[in-house]
gemmi code that builds the backbone of each chain (N, CA, C; Angstrom):
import gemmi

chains = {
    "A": [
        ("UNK", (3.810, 6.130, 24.411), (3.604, 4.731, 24.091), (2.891, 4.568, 22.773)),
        ("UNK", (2.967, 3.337, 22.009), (2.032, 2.692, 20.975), (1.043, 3.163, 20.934)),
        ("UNK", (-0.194, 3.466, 19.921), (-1.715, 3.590, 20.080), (-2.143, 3.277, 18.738)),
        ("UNK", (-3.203, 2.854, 18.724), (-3.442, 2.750, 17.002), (-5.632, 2.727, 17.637)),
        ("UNK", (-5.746, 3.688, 16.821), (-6.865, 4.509, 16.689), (-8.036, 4.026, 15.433)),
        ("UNK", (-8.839, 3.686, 15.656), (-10.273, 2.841, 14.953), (-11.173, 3.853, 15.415)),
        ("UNK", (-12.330, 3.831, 14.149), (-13.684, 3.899, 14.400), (-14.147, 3.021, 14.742)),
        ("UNK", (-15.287, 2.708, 15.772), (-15.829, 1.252, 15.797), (-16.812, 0.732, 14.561)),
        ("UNK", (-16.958, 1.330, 14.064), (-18.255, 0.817, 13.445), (-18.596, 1.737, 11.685)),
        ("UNK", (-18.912, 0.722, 10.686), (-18.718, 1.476, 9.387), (-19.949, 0.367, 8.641)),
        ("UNK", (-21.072, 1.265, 8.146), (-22.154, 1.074, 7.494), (-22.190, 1.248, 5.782)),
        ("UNK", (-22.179, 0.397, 4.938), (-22.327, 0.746, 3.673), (-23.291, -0.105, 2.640)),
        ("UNK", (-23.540, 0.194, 1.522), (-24.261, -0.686, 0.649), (-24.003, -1.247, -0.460)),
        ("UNK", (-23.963, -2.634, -0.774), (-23.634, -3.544, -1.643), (-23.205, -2.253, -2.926)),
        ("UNK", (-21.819, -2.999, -3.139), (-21.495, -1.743, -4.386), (-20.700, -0.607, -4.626)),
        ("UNK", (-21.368, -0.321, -2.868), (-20.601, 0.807, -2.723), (-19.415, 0.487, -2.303)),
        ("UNK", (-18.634, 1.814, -2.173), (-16.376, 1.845, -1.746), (-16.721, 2.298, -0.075)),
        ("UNK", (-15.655, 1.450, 0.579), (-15.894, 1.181, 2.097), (-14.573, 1.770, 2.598)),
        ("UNK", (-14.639, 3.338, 3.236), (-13.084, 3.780, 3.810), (-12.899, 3.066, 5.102)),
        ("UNK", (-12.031, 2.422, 5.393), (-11.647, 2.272, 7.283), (-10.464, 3.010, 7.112)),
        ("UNK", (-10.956, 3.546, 8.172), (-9.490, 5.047, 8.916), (-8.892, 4.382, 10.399)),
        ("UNK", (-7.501, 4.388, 9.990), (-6.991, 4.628, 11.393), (-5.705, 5.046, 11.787)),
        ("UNK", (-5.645, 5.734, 12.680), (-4.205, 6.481, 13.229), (-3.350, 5.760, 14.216)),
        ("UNK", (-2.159, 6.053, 13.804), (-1.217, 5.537, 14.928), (-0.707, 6.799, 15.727)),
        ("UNK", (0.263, 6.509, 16.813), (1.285, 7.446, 17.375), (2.770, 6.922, 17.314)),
        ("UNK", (3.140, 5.684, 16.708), (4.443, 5.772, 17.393), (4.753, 6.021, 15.368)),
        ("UNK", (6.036, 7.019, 15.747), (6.593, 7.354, 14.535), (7.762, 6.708, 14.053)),
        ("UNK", (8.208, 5.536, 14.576), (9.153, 4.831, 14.323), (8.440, 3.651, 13.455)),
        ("UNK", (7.264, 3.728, 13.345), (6.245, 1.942, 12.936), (7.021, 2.201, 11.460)),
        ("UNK", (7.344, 1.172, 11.083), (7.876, 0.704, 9.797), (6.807, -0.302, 8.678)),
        ("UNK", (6.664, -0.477, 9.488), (5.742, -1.674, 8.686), (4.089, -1.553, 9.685)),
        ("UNK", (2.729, -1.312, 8.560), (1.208, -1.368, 8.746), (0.100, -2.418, 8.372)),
        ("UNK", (-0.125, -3.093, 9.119), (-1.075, -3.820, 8.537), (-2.942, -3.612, 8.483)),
        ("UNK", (-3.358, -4.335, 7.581), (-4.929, -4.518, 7.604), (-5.269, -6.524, 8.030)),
        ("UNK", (-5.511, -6.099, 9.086), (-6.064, -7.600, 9.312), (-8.035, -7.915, 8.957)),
        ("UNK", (-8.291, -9.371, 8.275), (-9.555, -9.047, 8.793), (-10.600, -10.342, 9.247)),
        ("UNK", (-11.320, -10.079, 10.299), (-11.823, -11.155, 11.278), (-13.118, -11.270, 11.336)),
        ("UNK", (-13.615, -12.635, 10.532), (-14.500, -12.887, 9.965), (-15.274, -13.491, 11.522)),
        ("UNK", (-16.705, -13.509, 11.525), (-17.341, -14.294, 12.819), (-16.621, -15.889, 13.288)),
        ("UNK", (-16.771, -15.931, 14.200), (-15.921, -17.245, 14.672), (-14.190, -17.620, 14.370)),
        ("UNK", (-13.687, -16.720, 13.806), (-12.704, -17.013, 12.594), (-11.197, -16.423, 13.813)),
        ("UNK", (-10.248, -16.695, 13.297), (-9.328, -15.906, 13.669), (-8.939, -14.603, 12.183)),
        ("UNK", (-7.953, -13.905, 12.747), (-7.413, -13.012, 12.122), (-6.789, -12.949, 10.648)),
        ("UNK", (-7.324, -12.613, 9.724), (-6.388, -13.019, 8.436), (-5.729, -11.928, 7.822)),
        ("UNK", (-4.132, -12.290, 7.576), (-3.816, -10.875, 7.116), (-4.440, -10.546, 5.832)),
        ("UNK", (-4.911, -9.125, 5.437), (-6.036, -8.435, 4.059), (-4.271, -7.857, 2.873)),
        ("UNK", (-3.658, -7.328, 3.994), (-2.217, -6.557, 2.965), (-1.687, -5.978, 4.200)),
        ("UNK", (-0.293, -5.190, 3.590), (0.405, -4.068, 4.402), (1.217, -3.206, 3.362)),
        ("UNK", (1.492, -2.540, 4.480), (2.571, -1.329, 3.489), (3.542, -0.921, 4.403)),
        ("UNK", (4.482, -0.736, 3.431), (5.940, -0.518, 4.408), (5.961, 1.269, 4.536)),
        ("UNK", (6.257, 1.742, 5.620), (6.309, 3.092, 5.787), (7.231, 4.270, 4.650)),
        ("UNK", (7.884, 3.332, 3.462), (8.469, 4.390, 2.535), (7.462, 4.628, 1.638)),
        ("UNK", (6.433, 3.986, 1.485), (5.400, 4.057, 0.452), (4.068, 4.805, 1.006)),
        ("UNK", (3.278, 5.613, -0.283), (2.067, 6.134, 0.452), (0.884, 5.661, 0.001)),
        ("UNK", (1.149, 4.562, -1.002), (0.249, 3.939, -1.815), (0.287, 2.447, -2.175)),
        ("UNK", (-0.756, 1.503, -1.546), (-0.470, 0.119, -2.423), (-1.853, -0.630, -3.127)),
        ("UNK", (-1.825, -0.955, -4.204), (-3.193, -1.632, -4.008), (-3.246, -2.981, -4.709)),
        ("UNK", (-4.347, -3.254, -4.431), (-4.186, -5.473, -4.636), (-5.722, -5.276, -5.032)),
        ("UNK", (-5.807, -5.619, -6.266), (-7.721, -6.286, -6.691), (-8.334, -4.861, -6.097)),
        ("UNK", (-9.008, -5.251, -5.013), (-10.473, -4.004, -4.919), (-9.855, -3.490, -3.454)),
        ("UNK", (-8.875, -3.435, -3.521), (-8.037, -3.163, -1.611), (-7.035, -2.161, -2.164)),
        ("UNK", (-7.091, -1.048, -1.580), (-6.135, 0.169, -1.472), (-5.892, 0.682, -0.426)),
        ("UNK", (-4.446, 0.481, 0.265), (-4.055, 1.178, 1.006), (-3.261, 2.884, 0.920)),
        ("UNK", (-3.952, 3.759, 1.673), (-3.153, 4.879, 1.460), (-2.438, 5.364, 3.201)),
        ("UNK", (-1.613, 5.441, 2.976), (-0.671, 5.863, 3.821), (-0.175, 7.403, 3.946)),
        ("UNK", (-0.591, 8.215, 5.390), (-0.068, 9.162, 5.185), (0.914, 9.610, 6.458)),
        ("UNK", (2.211, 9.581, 6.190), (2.999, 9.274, 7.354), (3.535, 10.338, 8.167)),
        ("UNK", (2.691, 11.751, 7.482), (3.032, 13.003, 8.394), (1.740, 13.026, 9.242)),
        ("UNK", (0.929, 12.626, 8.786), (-0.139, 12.823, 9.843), (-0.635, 11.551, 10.735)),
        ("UNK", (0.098, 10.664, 10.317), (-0.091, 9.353, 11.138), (-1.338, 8.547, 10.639)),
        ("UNK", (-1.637, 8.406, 9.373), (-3.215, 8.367, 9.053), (-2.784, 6.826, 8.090)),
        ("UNK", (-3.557, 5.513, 8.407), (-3.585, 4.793, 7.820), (-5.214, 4.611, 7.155)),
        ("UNK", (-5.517, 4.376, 5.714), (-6.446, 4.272, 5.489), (-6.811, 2.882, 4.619)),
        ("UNK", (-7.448, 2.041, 4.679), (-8.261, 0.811, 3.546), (-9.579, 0.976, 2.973)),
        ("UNK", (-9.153, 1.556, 1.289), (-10.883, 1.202, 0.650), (-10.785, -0.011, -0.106)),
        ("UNK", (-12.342, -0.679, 0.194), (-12.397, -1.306, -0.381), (-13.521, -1.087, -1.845)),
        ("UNK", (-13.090, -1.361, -2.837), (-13.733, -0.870, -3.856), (-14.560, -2.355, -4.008)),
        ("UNK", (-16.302, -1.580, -4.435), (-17.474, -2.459, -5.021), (-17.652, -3.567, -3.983)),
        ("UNK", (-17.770, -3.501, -2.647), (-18.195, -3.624, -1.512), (-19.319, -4.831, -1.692)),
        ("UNK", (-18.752, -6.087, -1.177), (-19.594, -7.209, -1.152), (-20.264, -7.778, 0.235)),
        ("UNK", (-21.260, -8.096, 0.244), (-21.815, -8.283, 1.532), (-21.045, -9.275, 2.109)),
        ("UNK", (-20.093, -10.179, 1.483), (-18.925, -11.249, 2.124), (-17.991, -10.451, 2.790)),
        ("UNK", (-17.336, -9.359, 2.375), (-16.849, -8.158, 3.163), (-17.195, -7.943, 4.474)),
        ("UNK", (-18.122, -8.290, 4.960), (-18.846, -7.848, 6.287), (-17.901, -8.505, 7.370)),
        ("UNK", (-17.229, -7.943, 8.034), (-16.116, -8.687, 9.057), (-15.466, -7.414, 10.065)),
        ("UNK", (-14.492, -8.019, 10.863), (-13.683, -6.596, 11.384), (-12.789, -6.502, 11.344)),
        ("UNK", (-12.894, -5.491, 10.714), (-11.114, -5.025, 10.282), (-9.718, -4.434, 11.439)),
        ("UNK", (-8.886, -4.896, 11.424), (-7.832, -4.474, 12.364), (-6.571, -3.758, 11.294)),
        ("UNK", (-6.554, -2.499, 12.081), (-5.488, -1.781, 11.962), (-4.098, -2.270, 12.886)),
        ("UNK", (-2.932, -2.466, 12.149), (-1.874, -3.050, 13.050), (-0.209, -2.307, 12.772)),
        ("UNK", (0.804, -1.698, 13.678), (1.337, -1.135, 13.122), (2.777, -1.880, 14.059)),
        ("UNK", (3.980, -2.104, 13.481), (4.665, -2.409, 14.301), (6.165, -1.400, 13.942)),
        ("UNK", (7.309, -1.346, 15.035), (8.255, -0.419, 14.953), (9.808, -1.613, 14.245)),
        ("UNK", (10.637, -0.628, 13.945), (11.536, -1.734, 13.491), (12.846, -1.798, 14.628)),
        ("UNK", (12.386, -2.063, 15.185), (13.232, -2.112, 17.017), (13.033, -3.333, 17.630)),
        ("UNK", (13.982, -4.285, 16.835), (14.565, -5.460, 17.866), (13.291, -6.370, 18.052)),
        ("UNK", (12.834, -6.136, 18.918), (11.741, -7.424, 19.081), (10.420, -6.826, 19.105)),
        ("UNK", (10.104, -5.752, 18.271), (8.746, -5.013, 19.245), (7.735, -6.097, 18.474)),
        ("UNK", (6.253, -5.936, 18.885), (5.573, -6.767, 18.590), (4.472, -5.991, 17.972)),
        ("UNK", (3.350, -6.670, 17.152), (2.003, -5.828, 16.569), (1.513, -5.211, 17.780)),
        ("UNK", (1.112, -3.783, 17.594), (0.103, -3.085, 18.114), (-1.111, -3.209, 16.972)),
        ("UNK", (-2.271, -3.255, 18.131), (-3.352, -3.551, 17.081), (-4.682, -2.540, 17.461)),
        ("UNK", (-4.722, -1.830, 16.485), (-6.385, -1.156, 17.193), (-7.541, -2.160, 17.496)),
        ("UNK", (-8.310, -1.738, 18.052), (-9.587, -2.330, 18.523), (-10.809, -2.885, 17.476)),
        ("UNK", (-10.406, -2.443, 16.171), (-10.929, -2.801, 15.032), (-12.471, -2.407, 14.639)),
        ("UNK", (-12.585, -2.304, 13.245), (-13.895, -1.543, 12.803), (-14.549, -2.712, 12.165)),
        ("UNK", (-16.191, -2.614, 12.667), (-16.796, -3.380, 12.436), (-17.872, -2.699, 10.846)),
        ("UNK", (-17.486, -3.891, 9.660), (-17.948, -2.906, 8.555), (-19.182, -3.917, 8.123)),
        ("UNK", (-20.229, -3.270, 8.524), (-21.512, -4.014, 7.703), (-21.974, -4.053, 6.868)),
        ("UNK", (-22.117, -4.753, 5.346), (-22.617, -4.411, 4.108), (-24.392, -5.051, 4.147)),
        ("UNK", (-24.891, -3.647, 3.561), (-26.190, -4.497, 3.587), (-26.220, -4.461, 1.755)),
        ("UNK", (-27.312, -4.880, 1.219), (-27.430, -5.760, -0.089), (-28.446, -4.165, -0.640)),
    ],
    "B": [
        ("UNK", (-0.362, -26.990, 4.133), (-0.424, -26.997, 5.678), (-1.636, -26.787, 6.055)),
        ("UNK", (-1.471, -27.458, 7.277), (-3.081, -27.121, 8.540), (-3.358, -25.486, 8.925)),
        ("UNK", (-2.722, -24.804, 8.741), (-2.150, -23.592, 9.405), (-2.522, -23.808, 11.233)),
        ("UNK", (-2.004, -22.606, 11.339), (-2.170, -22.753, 13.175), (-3.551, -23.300, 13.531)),
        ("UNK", (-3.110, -24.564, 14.593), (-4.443, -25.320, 15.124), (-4.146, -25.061, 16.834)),
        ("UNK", (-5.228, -25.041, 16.793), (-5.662, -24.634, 18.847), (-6.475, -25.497, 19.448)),
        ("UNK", (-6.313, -26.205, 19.869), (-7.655, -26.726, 20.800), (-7.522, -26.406, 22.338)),
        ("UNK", (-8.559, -26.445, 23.160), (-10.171, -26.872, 22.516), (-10.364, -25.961, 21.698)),
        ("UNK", (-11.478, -25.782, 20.863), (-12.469, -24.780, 20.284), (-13.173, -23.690, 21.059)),
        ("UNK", (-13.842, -24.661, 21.975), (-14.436, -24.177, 23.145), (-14.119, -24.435, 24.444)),
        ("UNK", (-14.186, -23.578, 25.316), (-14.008, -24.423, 26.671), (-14.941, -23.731, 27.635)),
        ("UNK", (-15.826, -24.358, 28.374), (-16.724, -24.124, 29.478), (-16.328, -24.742, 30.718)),
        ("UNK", (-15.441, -23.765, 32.061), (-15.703, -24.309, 33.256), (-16.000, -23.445, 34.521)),
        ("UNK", (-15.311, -24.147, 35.482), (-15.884, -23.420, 36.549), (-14.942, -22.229, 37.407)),
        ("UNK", (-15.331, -21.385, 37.893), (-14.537, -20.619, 38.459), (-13.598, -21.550, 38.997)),
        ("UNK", (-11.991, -21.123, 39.817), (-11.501, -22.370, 40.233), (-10.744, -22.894, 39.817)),
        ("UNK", (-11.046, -23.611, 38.177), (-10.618, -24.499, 37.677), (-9.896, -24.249, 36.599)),
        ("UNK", (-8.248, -25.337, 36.776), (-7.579, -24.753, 35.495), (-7.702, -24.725, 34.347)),
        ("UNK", (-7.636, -24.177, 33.993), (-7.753, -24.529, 32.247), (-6.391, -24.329, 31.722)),
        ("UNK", (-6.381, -25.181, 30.261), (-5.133, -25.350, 29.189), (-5.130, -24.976, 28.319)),
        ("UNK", (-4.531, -23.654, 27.361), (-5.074, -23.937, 25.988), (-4.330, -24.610, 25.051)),
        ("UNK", (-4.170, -24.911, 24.309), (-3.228, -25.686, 23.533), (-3.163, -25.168, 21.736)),
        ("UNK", (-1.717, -24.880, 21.240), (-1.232, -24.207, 20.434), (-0.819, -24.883, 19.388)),
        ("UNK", (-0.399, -25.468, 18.016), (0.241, -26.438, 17.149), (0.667, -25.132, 15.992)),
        ("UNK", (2.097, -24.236, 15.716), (2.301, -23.219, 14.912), (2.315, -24.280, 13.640)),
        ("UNK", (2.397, -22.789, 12.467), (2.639, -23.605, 11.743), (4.396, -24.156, 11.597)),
        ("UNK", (4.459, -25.630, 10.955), (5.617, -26.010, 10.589), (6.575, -24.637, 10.304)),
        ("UNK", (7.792, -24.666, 10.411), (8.959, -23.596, 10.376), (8.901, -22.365, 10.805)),
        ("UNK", (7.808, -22.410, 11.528), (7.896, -20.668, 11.995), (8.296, -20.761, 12.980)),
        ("UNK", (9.249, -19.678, 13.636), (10.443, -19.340, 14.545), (9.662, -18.835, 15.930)),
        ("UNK", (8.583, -17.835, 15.564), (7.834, -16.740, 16.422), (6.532, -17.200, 16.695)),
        ("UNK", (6.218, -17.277, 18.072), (4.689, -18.080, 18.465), (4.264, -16.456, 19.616)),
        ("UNK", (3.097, -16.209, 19.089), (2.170, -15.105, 20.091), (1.000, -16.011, 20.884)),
        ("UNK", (0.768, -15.726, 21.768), (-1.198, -15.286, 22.534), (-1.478, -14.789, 22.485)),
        ("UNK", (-2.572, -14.067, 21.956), (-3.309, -12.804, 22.063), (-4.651, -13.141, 22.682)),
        ("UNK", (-4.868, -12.274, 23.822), (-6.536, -12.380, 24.114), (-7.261, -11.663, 23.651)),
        ("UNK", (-8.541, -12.051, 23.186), (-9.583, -10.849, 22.865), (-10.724, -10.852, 23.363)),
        ("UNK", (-11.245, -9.533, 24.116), (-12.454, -9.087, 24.764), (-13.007, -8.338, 23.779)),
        ("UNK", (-14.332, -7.879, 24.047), (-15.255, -6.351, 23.929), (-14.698, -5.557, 24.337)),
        ("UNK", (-13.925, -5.447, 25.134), (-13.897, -4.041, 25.839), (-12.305, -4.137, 25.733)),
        ("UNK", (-11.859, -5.041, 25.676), (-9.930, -4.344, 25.622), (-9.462, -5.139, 24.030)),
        ("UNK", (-10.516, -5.518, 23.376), (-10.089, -5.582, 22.021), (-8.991, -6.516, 22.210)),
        ("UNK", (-7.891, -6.757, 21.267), (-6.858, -7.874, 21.154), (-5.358, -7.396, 21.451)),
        ("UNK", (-5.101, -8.677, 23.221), (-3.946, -7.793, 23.399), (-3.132, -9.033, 23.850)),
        ("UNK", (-1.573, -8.555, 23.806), (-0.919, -9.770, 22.910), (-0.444, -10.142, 24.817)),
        ("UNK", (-0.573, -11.082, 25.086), (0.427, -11.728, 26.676), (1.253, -12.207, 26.433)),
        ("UNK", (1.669, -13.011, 25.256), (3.625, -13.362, 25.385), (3.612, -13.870, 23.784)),
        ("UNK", (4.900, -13.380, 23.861), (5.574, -13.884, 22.460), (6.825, -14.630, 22.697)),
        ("UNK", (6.967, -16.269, 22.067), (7.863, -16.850, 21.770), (8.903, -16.097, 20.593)),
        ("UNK", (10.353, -16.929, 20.807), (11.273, -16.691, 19.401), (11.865, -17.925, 19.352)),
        ("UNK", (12.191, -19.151, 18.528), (12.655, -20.143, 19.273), (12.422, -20.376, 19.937)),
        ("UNK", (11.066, -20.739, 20.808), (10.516, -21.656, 21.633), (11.075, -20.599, 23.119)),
        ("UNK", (11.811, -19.687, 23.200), (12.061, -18.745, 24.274), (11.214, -17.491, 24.353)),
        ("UNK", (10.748, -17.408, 25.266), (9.555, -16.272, 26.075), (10.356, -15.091, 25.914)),
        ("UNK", (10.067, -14.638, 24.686), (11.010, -12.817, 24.319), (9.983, -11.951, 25.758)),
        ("UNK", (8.985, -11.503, 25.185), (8.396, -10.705, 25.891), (7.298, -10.911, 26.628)),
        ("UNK", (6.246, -11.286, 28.083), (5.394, -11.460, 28.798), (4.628, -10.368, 29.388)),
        ("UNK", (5.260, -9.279, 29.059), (4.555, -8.298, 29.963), (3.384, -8.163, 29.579)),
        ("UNK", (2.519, -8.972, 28.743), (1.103, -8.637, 28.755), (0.328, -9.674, 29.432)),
        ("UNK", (1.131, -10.739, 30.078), (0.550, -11.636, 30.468), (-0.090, -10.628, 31.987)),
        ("UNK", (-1.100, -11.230, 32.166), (-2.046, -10.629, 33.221), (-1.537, -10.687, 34.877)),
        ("UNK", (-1.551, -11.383, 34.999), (-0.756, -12.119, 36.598), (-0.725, -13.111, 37.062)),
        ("UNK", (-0.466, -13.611, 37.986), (0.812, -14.739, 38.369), (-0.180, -16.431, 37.728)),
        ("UNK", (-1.840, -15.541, 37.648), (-2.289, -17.139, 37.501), (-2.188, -17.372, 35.722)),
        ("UNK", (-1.201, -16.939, 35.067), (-1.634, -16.843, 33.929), (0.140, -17.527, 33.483)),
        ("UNK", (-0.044, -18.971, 32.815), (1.540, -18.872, 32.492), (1.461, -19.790, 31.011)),
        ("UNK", (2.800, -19.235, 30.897), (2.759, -20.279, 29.167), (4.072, -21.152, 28.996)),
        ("UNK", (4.222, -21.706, 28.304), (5.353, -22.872, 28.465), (5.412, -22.984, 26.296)),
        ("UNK", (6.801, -23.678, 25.978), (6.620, -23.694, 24.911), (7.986, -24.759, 24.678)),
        ("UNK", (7.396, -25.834, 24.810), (8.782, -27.025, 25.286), (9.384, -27.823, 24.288)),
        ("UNK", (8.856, -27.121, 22.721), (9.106, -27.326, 21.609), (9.051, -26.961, 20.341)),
        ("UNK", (9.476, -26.701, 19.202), (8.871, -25.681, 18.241), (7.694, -25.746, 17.537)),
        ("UNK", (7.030, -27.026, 18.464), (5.549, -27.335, 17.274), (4.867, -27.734, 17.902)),
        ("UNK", (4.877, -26.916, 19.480), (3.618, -26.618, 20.774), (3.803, -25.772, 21.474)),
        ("UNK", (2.914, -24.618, 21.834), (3.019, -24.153, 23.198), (1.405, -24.422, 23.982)),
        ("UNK", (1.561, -24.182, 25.312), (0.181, -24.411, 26.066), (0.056, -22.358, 26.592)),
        ("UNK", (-0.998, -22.581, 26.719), (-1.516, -21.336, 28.135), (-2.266, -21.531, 28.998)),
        ("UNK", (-2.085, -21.415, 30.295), (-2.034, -22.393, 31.398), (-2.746, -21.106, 32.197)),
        ("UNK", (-4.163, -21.078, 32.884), (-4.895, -20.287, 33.998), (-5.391, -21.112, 34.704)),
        ("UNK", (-4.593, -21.005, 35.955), (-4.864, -21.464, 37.246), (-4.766, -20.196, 38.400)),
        ("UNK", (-6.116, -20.392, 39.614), (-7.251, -20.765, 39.015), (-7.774, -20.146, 38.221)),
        ("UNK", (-8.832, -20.456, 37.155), (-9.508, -19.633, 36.573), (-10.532, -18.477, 37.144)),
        ("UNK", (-10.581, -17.310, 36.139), (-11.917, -16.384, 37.132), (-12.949, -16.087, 36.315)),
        ("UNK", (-13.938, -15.839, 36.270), (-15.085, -14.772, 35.179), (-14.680, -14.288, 34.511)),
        ("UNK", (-13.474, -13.075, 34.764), (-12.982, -12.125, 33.923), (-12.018, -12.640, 33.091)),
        ("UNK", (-11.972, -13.925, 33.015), (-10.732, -14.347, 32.278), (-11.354, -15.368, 30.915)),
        ("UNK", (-12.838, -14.904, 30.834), (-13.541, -14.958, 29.707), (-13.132, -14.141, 28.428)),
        ("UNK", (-12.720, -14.477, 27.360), (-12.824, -14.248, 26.336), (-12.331, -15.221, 24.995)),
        ("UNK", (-11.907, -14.799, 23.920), (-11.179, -15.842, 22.696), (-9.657, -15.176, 22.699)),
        ("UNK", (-9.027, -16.773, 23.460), (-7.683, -16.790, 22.815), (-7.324, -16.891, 21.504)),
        ("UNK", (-6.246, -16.401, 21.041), (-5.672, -16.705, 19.805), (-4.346, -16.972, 19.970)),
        ("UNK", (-3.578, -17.867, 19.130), (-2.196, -18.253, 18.928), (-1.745, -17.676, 17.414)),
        ("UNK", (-0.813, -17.161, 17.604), (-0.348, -16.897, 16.282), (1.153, -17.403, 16.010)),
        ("UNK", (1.225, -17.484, 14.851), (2.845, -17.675, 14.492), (3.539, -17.377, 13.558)),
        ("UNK", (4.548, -16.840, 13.553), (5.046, -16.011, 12.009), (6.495, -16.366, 11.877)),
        ("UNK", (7.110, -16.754, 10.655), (8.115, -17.098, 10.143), (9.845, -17.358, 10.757)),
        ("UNK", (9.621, -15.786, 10.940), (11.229, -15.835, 11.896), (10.689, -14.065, 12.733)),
        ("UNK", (11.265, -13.503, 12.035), (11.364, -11.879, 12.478), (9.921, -12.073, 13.207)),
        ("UNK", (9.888, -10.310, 13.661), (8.740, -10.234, 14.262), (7.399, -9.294, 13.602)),
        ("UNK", (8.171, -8.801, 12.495), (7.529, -8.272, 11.860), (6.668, -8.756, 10.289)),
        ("UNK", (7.056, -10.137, 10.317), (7.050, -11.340, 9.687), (5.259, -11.400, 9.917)),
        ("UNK", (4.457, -11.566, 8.327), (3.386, -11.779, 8.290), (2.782, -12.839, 9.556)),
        ("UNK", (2.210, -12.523, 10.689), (1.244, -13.465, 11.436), (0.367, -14.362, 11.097)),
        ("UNK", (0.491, -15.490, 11.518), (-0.669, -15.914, 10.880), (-1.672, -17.292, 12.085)),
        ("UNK", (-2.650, -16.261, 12.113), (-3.577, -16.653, 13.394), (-4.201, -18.258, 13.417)),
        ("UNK", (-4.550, -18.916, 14.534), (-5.291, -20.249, 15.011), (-6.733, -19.330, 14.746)),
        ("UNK", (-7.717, -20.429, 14.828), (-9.098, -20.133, 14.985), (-9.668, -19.650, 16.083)),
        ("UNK", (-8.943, -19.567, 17.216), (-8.823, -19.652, 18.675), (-9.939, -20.121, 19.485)),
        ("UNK", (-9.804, -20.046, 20.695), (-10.308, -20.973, 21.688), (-11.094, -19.777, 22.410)),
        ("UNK", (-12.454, -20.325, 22.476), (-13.392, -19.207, 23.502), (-13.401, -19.853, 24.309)),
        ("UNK", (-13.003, -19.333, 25.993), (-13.063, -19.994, 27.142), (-14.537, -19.140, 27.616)),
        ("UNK", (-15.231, -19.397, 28.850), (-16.270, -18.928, 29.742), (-15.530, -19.708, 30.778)),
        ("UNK", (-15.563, -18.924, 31.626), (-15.470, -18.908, 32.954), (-16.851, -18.896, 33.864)),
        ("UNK", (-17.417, -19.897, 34.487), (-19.059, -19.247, 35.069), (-18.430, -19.075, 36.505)),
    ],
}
model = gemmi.Model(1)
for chain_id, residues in chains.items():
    chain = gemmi.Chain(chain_id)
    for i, (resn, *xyz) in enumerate(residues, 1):
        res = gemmi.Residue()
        res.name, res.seqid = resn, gemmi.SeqId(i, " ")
        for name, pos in zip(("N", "CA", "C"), xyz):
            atom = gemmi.Atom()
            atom.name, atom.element = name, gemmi.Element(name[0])
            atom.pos, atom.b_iso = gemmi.Position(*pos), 0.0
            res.add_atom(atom)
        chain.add_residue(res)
    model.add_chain(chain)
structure = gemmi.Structure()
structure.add_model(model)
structure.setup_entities()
């Protein structure tokens, strides 16, 4: 079945580059997302990457993709304490109707 | 656009008692989700619309848990009766056509159950 794999929890300091790691299992996922969920807030999509690519990046957001080992990764470069939210790893298959699988998401705290 | 709106915001009742949640996608999108989210089971999806038709339910919980979607610019989620454990924040989502089609989430609705 589906799985998509989070750390819970990621500590860093104003400035600094913020890795969130996470793994999937199903090897058919075509398409990965980074969601991210601010207090009270719902879900906002951050980016994605389509499974032919191992690299994308937007402003201070880089996704690296590594699709033999199942390894999705997001840094965020120069780390702002507005950053502070939880991030969801999301991976879906390209089969008809499947729907987001979503990890349990990493909670990234910036202190100043 | 409004993007996806949910009400209530909040909802506080009593064991027992039904509760509604209520969904508004955005304008033209084809695909309407629920997702619940706990602490402990994180965010997990109970039914997805396509055209206003119930593609998939199997995450819906059991029999007291149902959703209806009687038009393309509402669905409800309907727990009768309600229990304790059926505390957490709903979310509605809705995305374009496909399913792999950027989501794009309500603010969702925190129910308590006492």
């Amino acid at each position: 079945g589906e799985d998509v794999e989070q750390s819970l929890f990621l500590s860093v300091r104003e400035g600094d580059s913020s890795v969130i790691n996470c793994t999937y299992t199903d090897s058919s996922s075509t398409y990965l997302y980074w969601y991210k969920q601010e207090p009270g807030a719902g879900l906002q999509l951050l980016t994605y990457i389509f499974s032919n690519m191992d690299m994308k990046q937007d402003q201070r957001l880089t996704v690296l993709l590594n699709k033999k080992d199942k390894h999705l990764s997001l840094r965020i470069a120069d780390t702002q304490t507005g950053d502070s939210a939880i991030y969801f790893c999301a991976e879906i298959a390209n089969s008809g109707y499947s729907t987001l699988t979503f990890g349990k998401g990493t909670m990234l705290l910036v202190s100043p | 656009d409004a993007g996806v709106i949910q009400s209530p915001r909040h909802e506080v009742t009593e064991m027992g008692q039904e509760v509604t949640l209520r969904c508004k996608p955005i304008s033209g999108h084809n695909s309407l989700f629920w997702y619940r989210q706990t602490m402990m089971r994180g965010l997990e999806l109970l039914i997805y619309f396509n055209n206003n038709v119930p593609i998939d339910d199997s995450g819906m919980p059991e029999d007291r848990f149902s959703a209806k979607m009687p038009n393309a610019s509402f669905s409800t989620l309907k727990i009768q009766p309600s229990e304790p454990r059926d505390s957490a924040v709903y979310f509605c989502a809705s995305s374009p056509d496909r399913v792999m089609d950027t989501q794009y989430f309500g603010p969702g609705t925190r129910l308590t159950v006492l």
